[in-house]
C-alpha positions as CSV (number, residue, x, y, z in Angstrom):
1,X,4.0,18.3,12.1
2,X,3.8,18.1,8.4
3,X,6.1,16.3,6.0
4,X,6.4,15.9,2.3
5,X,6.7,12.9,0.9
6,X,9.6,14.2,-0.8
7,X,11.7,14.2,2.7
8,X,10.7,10.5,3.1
9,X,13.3,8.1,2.1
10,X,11.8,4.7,-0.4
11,X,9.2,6.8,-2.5
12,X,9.2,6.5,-6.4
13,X,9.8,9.9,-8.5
14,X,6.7,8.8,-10.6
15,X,4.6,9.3,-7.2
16,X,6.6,13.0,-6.2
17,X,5.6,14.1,-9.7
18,X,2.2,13.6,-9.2
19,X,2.2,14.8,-5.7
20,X,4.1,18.4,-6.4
21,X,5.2,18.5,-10.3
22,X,1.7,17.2,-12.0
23,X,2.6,19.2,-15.3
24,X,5.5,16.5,-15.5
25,X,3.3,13.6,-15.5
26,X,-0.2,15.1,-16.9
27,X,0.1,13.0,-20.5
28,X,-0.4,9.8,-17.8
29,X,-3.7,11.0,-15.9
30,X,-6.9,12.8,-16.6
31,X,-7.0,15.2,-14.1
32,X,-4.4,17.0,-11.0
33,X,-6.3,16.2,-7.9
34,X,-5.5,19.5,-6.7
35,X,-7.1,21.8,-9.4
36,X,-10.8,22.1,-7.3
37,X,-11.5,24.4,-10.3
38,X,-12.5,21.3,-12.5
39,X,-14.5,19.2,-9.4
40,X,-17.8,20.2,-10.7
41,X,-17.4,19.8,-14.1
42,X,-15.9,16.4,-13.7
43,X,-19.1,15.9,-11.0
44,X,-21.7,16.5,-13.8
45,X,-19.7,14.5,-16.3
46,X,-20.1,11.5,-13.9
47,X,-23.8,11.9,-13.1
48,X,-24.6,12.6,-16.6
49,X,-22.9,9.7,-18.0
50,X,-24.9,6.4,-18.8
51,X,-24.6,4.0,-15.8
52,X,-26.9,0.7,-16.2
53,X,-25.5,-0.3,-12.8
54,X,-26.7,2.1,-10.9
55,X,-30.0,1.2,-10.4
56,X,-29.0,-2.4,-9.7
57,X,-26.6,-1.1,-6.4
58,X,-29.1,-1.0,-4.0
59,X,-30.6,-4.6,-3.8
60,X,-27.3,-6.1,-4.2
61,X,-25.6,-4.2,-1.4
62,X,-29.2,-5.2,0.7
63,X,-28.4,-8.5,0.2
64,X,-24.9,-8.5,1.0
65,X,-25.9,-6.5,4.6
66,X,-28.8,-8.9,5.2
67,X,-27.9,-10.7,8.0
68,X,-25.5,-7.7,9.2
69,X,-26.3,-4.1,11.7
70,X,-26.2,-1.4,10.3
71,X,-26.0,2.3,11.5
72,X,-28.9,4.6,9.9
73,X,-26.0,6.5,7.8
74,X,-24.8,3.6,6.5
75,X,-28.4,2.6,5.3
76,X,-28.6,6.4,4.1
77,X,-25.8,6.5,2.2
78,X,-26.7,2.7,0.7
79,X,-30.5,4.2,-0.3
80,X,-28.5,7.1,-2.1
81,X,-26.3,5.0,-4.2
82,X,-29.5,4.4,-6.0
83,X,-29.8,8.2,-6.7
84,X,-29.0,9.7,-10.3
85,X,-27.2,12.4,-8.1
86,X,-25.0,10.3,-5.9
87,X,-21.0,10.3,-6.1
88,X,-19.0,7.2,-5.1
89,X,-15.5,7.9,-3.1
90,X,-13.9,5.0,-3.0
91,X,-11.0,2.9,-2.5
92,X,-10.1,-1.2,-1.5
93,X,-7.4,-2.7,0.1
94,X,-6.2,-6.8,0.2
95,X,-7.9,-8.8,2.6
96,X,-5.2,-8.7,5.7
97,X,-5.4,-10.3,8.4
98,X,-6.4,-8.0,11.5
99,X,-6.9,-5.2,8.3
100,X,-3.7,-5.5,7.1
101,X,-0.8,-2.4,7.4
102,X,-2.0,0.4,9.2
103,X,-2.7,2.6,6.1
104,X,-5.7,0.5,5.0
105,X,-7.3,2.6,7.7
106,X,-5.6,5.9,7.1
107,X,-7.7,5.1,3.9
108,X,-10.9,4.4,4.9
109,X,-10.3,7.7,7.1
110,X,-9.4,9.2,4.3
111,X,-12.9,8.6,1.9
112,X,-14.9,9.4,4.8
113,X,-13.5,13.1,5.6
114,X,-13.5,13.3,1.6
115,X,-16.7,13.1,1.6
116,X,-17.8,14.8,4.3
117,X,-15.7,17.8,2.9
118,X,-17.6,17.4,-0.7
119,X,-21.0,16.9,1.1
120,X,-20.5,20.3,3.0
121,X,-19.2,22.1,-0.2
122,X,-21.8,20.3,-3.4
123,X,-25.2,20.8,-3.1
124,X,-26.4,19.4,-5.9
125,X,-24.5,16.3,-5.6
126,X,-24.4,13.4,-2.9
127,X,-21.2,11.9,-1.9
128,X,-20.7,8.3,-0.9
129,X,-17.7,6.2,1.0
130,X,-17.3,3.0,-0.5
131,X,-14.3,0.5,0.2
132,X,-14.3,-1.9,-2.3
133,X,-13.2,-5.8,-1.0
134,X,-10.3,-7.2,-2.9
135,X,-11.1,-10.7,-2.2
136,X,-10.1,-11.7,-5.5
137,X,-6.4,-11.4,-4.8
138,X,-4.6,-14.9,-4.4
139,X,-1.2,-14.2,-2.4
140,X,-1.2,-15.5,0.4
141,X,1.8,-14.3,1.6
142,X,0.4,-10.6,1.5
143,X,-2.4,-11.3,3.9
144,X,-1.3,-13.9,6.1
145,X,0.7,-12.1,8.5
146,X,1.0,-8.8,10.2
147,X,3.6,-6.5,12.1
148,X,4.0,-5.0,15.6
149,X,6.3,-3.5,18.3
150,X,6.7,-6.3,20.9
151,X,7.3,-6.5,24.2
152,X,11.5,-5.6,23.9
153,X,10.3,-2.5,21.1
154,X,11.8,-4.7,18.6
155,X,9.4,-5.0,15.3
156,X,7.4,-8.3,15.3
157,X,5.9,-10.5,12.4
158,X,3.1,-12.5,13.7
159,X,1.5,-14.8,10.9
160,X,-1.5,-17.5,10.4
161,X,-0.4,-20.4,9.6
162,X,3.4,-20.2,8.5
163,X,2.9,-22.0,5.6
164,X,0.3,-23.2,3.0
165,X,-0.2,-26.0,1.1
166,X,0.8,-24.9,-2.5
167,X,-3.1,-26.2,-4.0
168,X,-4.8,-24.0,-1.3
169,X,-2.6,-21.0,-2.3
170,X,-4.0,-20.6,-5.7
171,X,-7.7,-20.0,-4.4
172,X,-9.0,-16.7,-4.5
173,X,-7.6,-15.3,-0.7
174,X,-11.7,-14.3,-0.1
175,X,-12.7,-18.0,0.2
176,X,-10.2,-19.3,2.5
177,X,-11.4,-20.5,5.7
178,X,-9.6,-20.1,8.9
179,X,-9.0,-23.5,10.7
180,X,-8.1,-23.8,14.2
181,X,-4.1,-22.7,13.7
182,X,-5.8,-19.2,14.4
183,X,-5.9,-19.9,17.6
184,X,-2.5,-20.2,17.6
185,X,-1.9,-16.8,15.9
186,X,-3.8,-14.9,18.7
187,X,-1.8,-17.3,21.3
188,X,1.6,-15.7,19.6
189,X,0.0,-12.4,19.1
190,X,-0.8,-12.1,22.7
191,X,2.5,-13.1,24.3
192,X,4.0,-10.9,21.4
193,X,2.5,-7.3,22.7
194,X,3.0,-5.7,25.9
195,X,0.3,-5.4,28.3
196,X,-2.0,-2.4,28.3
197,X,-5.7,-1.8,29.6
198,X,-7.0,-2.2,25.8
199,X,-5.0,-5.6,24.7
200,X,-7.3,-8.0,26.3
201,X,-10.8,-6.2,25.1
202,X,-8.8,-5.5,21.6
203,X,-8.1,-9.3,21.3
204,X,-11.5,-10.4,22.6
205,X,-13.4,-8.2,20.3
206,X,-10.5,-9.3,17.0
207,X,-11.2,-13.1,18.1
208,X,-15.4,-12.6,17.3
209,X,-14.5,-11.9,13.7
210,X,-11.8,-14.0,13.2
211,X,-12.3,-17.8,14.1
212,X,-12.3,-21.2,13.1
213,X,-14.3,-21.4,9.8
214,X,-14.8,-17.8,9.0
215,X,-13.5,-16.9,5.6
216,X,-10.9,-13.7,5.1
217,X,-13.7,-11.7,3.3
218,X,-15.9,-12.5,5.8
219,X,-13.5,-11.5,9.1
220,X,-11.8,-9.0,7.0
221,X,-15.5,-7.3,6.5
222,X,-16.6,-7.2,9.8
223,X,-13.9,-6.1,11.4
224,X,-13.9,-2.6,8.9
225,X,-18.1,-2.7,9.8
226,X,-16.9,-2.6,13.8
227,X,-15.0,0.4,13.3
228,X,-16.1,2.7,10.2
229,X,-20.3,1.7,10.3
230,X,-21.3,4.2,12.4
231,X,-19.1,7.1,9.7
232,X,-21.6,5.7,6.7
233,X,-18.9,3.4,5.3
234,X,-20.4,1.2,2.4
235,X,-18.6,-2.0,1.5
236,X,-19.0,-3.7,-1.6
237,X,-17.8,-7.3,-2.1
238,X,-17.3,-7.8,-5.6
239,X,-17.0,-11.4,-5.6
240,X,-20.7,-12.2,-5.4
241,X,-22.0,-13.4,-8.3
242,X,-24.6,-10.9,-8.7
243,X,-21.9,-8.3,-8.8
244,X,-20.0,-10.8,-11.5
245,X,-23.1,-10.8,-13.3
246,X,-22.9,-7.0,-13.5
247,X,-19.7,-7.4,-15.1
248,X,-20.0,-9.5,-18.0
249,X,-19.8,-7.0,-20.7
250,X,-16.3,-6.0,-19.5
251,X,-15.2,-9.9,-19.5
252,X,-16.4,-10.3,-23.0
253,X,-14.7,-7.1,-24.5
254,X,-11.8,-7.9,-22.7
255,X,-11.6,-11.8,-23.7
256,X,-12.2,-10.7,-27.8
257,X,-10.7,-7.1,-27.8
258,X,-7.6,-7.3,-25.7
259,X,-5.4,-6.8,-28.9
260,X,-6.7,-3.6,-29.4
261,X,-5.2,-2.5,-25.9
262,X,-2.6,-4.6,-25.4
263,X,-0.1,-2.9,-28.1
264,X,-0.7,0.6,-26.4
265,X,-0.3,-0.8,-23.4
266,X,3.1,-2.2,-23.6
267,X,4.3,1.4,-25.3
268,X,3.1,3.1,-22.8
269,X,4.9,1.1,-20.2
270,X,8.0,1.0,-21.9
271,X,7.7,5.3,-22.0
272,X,7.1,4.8,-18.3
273,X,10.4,2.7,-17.7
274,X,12.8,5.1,-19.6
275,X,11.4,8.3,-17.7
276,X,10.0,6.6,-14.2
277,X,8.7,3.3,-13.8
278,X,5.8,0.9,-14.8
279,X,4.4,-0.4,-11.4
280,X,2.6,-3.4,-13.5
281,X,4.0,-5.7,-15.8
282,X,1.3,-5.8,-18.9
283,X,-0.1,-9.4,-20.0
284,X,-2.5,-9.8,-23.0
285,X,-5.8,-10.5,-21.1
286,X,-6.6,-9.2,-17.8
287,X,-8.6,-11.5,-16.6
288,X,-7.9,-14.5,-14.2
289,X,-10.4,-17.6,-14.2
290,X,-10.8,-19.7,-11.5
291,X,-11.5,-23.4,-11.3
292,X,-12.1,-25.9,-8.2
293,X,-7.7,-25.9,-7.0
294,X,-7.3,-22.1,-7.8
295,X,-7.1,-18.8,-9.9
296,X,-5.1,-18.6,-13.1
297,X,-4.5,-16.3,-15.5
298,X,-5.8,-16.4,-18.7
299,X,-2.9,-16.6,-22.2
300,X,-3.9,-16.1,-25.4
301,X,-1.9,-18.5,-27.5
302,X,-2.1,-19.0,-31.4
303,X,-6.4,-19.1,-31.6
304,X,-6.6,-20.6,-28.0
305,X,-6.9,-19.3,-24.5
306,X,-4.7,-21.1,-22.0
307,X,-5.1,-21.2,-18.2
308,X,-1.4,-20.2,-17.3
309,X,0.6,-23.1,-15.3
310,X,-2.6,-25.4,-16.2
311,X,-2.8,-28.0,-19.1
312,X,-6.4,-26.3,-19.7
313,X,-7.5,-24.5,-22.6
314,X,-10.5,-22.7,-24.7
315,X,-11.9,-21.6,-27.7
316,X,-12.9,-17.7,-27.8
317,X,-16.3,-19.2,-27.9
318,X,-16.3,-21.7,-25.0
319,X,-14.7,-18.7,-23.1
320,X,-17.7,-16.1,-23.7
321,X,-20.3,-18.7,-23.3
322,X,-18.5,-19.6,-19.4
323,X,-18.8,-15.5,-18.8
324,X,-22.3,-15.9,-19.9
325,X,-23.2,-18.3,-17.6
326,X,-20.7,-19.0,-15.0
327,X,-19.1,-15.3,-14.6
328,X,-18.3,-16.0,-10.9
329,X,-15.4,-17.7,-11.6
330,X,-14.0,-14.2,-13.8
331,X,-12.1,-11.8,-11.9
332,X,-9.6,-8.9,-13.1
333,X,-6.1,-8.2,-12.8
334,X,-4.8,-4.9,-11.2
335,X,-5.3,-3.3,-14.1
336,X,-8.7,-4.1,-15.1
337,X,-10.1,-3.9,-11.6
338,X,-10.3,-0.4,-11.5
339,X,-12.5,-0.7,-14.9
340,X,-14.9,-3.0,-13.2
341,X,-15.3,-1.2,-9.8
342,X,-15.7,2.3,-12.1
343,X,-18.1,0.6,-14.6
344,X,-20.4,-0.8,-11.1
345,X,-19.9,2.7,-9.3
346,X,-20.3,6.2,-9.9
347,X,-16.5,6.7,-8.6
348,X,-15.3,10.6,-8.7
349,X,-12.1,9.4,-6.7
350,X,-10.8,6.7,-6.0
351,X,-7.6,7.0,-3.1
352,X,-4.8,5.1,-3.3
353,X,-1.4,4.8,-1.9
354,X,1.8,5.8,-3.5
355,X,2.2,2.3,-5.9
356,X,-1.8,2.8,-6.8
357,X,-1.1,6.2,-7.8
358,X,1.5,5.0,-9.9
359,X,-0.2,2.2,-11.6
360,X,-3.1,4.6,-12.8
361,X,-0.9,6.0,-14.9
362,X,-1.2,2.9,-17.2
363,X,-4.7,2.2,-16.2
364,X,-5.6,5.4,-17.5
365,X,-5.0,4.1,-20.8
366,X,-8.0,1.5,-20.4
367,X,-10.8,4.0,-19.5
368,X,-10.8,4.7,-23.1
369,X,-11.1,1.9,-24.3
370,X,-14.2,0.8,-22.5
371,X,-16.0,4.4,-22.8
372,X,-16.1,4.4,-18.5
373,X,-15.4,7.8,-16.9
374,X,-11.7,8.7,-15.0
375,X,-12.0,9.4,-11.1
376,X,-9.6,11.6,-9.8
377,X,-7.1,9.9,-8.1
378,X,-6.3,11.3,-4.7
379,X,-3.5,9.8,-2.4
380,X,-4.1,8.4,0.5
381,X,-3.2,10.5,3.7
382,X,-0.3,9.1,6.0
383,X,0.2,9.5,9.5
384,X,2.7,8.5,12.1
385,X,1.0,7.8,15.6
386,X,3.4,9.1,18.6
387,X,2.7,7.8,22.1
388,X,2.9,10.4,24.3
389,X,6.4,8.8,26.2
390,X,7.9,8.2,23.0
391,X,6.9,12.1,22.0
392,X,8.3,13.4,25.4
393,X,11.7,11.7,24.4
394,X,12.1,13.4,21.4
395,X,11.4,16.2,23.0
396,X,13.8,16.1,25.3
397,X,16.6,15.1,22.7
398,X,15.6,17.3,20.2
399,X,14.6,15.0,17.4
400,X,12.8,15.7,14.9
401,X,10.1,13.3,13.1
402,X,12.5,13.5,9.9
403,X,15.6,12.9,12.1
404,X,13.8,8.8,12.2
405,X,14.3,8.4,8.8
406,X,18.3,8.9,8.4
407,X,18.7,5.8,10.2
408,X,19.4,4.4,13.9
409,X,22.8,4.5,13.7
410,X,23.1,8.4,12.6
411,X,20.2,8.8,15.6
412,X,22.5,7.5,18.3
413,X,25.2,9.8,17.0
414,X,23.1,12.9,16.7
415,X,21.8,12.2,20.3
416,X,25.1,11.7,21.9
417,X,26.8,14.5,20.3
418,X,24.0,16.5,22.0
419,X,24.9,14.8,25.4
420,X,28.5,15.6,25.3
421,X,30.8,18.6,24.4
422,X,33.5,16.4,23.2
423,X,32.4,14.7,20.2
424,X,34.5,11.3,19.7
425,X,34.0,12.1,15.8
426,X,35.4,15.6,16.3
427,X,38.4,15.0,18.7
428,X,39.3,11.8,16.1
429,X,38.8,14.3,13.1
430,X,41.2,16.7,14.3
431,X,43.7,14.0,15.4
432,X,44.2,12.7,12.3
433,X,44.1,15.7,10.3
434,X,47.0,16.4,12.5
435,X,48.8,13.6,11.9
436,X,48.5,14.0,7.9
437,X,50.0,17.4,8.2
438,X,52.4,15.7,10.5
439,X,53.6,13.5,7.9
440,X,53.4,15.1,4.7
441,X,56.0,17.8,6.5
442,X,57.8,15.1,7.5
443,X,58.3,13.4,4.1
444,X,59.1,16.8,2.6
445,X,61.9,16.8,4.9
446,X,62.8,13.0,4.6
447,X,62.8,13.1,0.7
448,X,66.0,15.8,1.0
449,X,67.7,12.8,2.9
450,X,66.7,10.4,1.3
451,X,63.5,9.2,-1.6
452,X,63.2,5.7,-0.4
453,X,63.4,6.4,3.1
454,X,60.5,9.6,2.3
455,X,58.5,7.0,0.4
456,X,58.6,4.3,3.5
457,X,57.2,7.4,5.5
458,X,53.5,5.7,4.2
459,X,53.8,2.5,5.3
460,X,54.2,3.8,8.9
461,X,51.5,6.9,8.8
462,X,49.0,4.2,7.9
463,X,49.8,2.0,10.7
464,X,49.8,5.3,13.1
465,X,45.9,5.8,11.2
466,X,44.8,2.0,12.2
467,X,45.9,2.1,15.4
468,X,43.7,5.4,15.8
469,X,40.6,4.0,13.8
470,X,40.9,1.0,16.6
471,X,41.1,3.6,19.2
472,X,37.8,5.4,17.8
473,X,36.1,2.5,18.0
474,X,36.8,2.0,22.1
475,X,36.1,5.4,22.9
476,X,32.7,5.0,20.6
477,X,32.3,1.7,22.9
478,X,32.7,3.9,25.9
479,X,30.5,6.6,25.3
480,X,27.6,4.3,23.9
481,X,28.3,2.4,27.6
482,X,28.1,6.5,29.6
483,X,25.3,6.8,27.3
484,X,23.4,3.7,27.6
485,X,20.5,4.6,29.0
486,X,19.7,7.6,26.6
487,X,20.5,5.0,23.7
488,X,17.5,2.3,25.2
489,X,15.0,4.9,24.6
């Protein structure tokens, strides 16, 4: 079954727009990614376009799979990344423990049918999956934990280490290390889910990648390797210093031209808050640099940089000579990630999830500004996975995926009132509707008597109304109890 995202409660208009009314938001992107008419041009644009990167792809992604297996289409599609013909499709996702929310695979799924679609449909291009490892990222609190239906059906949040000491949570989330605590996190997750034939080999298997001393990039990498290698996936981890070293020209233009962006930026944004939204808040510089306790976030102040929160500061000089020589320790905002992953890679899309999508429409802006070519940006597909119980009872109640969304309250109703001919909400309806017609003829007749007495009639219809809203309320009790069973599942 097929839903718009329109009939799903919690999405942004900015996002619907883009999805079914494009015209309404075309000023804020480059291209619709559903006009296929355009593809090729945009393909040749790519291709054509002066990369210095490209060439430089293949021994760093060699390195990085040195002392991993890899299937003979990943090495294919690694070999063609170095070809003046080959298309990146890409997308990245925090570091989460266990991979994070479900949709970081819908992703992944979603780059590698991508490209298998283009592959069967462009001959004169080659088309790549690439996930792109956001190890760079330092919440914690984003990565640490995940959810799942427990034992009782009852959604669970299982978490590493509950909390962190506030030093360690400035690091760059890639270069943690699991201590032994994740023990304890697979203890909790396995008493957590119920048991099936696939929990214990699931855990076992989850356990190899991530252990005592194992950094998130690390566990997070080989756990997306286990599942997508054998569908070609490439992943890039762009917090190697070779990759940083790539990147230098966009720290520099970005440390000594930032004012040339920054003013656009901030009108754009505030366009974006009177008609939609802006999903990022803009600072000056988009750059974060990182010393031994953490990442910070570079502020221009006065004819100074300053590391925000940190009593550390640098000349414009001393800044492009660290980029020059220690550019590891550089690493982009939201916003200027994109630039560096599309200035690295020959990206024709990059897929993204609905608050992506939306930030694109400022990060548009900067594509510009550093003369790099626009991807199409292509949402991510969604699924819902249905067990094949859970199916057969919505089956048998006649509920509908979109019925989930309205609530589990209005569910119950909707169920019982399927169960049952008499309908507590009906048979109360009527009662009271009676009893209002009841009392206004009444007063009509009272008020000839008398006006006070008519007037008093109020006091004692609302008391007749409680007494009947407390009376709903049992015979809800009741039939909830007749339907108890029906209301478990």
């Amino acid at each position: 079954m097929l839903i718009n995202f329109s009939d799903i409660p919690g999405h942004q208009n900015l996002f619907l727009d883009y999805l079914y009314e494009f015209e309404n938001v075309a000023k804020y992107y480059k291209y619709n990614f559903r006009d296929r008419e355009q593809y090729k041009r945009i393909f040749k644009s790519i291709v054509d376009s002066d990369n210095p990167n490209r060439k430089k792809l293949k021994p760093i992604l060699e390195k990085q799979y040195a002392d991993i297996s890899k299937s003979d289409k990943t090495n294919k599609n690694i070999e063609l990344l170095s070809k003046d013909n080959t298309l990146a499709i890409v997308t990245g996702q925090q570091l989460g423990i266990l991979g994070g929310p479900l949709y970081t695979f819908y992703k992944i799924i979603t780059i590698i049918k991508l490209s298998n679609f283009l592959n069967e449909r462009y001959d004169d291009f080659n088309f790549v999956p690439v996930f792109w490892l956001a190890g760079d990222d330092h919440d914690f609190n984003e990565v640490r934990a995940i959810s799942v239906i427990d034992k009782d059906n009852n959604i669970k949040t299982v978490g590493y280490k509950e909390e962190i000491d506030p030093e360690e949570a400035k690091l760059s989330i890639g270069k943690i290390k699991f201590d032994e605590t994740i023990e304890e996190f697979f203890s909790t997750l396995n008493d957590s889910l119920r048991d099936t034939e696939f929990k214990q080999p699931l855990l076992e298997e989850l356990k190899n990648y991530y252990k005592t001393d194992e950094t998130f990039t690390a566990a997070f990498q080989k756990l997306i390797h286990s599942v997508f290698d054998e569908y070609g996936l490439v992943i890039l981890n762009p917090q190697e210093r070779d990759v940083k070293e790539l990147l230098k020209p966009i720290f520099k233009k970005e440390i000594t031209d930032f004012r040339e962006h920054t003013e656009k930026l901030v009108h754009l944004s505030a366009e974006l808050e009177e008609i939609y939204h802006a999903q990022v808040k803009v600072k000056p510089v988009n750059l974060f640099f990182s010393t031994e306790d953490g990442r910070y976030s570079i502020e221009p102040v006065e004819n100074e940089y300053k590391l925000k929160r940190k009593r550390k500061s640098f000349t414009q000089e001393e800044l492009l000579d660290l980029v020059e020589t220690e550019p590891e320790r550089f690493s982009p905002n939201v916003l200027l990630r994109p630039i560096c992953q599309d200035y690295i890679l020959p990206t024709a899309f990059y897929i993204g999830g609905p608050s992506e999508v939306a930030y694109f429409a400022q990060a548009t802006l900067l594509y510009d500004f550093y003369k790099i070519q626009t991807p199409i940006i292509y949402p991510r597909s969604s699924a819902t996975l249905l067990e094949t119980n859970i199916n057969k009872i919505l089956e048998k109640y006649n509920v509908a995926i979109d019925d989930i969304f309205f609530g589990a309250e209005e569910l119950k109703k909707k169920v019982i009132h399927s169960l049952t001919e008499n309908r507590v909400d009906d048979i109360f309806a009527e009662a009271e509707n009676e009893i209002e017609l009841t009392f206004d003829r009444l007063r009509e007749k009272l008020f000839e008597l008398d006006k006070t007495i008519a007037d008093t009639s109020k006091k004692y219809r609302g008391k007749i109304v409680n007494a009947l809203s407390e009376l709903k309320g049992k015979a809800e009790q009741a039939q909830n109890q007749k339907h108890e069973v029906t209301i478990r599942q």
